[in-house]
C-alpha positions as CSV (number, residue, x, y, z in Angstrom):
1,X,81.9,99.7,93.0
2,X,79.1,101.9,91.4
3,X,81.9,104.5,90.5
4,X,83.4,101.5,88.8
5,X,80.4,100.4,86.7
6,X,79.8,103.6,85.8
7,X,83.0,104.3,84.2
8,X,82.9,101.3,82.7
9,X,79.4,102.2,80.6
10,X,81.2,105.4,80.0
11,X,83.9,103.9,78.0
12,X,81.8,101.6,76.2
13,X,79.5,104.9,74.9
14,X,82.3,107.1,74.4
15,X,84.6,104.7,72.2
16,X,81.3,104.6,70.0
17,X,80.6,108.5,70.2
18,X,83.8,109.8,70.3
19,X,85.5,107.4,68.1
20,X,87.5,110.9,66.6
21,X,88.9,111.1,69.7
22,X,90.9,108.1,71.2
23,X,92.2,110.3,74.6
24,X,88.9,110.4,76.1
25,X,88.2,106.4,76.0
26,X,92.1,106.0,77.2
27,X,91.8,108.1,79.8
28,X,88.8,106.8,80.8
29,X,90.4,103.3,80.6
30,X,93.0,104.5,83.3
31,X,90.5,105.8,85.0
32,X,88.9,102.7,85.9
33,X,91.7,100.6,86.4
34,X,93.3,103.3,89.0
35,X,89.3,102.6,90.4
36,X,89.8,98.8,90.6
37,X,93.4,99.4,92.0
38,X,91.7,101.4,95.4
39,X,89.0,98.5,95.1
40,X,91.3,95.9,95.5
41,X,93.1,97.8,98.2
42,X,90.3,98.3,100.1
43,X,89.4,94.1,100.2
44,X,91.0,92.3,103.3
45,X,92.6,90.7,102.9
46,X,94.1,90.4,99.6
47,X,95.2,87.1,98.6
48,X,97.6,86.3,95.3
49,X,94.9,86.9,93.0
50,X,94.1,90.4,94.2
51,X,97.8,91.4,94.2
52,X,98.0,89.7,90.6
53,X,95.2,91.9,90.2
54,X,96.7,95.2,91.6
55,X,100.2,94.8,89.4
56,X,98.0,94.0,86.0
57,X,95.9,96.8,86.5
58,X,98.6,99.0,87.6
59,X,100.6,98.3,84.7
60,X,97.5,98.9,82.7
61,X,96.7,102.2,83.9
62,X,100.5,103.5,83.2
63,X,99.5,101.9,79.3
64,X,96.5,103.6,79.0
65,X,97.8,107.2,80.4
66,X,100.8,107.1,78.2
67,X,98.2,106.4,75.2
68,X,96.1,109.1,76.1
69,X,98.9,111.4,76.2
70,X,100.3,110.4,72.9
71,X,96.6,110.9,71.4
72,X,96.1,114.3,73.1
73,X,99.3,115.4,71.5
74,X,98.9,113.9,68.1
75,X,95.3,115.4,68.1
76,X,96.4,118.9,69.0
């Protein structure tokens, strides 16, 4: 959970501070919803809402790696 928050504060700073470069906040977005994806995992047990929460941050993750790949490249 402290991993979680601290990624979290990281992504707020860095889409201040490295506003030049949109990879780092995306993959620090992905980052933190793979985090919340073991989290969730890891409740028991997991009602509808935590597999609701699984699948949205699942797909989320896939959006923000795919992002952060097309940044990376279009930086480069």
């Amino acid at each position: 959970m402290i991993l979680i928050i601290a990624v979290a504060i990281f992504v707020g700073i860095a889409s201040k501070k490295y506003y030049d470069r949109p990879y780092i906040v995306n993959f620090g977005i992905a980052l933190m919803m793979a985090l919340l994806v073991i989290q969730t995992f890891q409740m028991t047990p997991i009602g509808g809402l935590g597999y609701a929460a699984i699948i949205l941050c699942s797909v989320a993750f896939v959006f923000q790696l795919v992002l952060g790949i097309k940044s990376l490249k279009t930086v480069s």
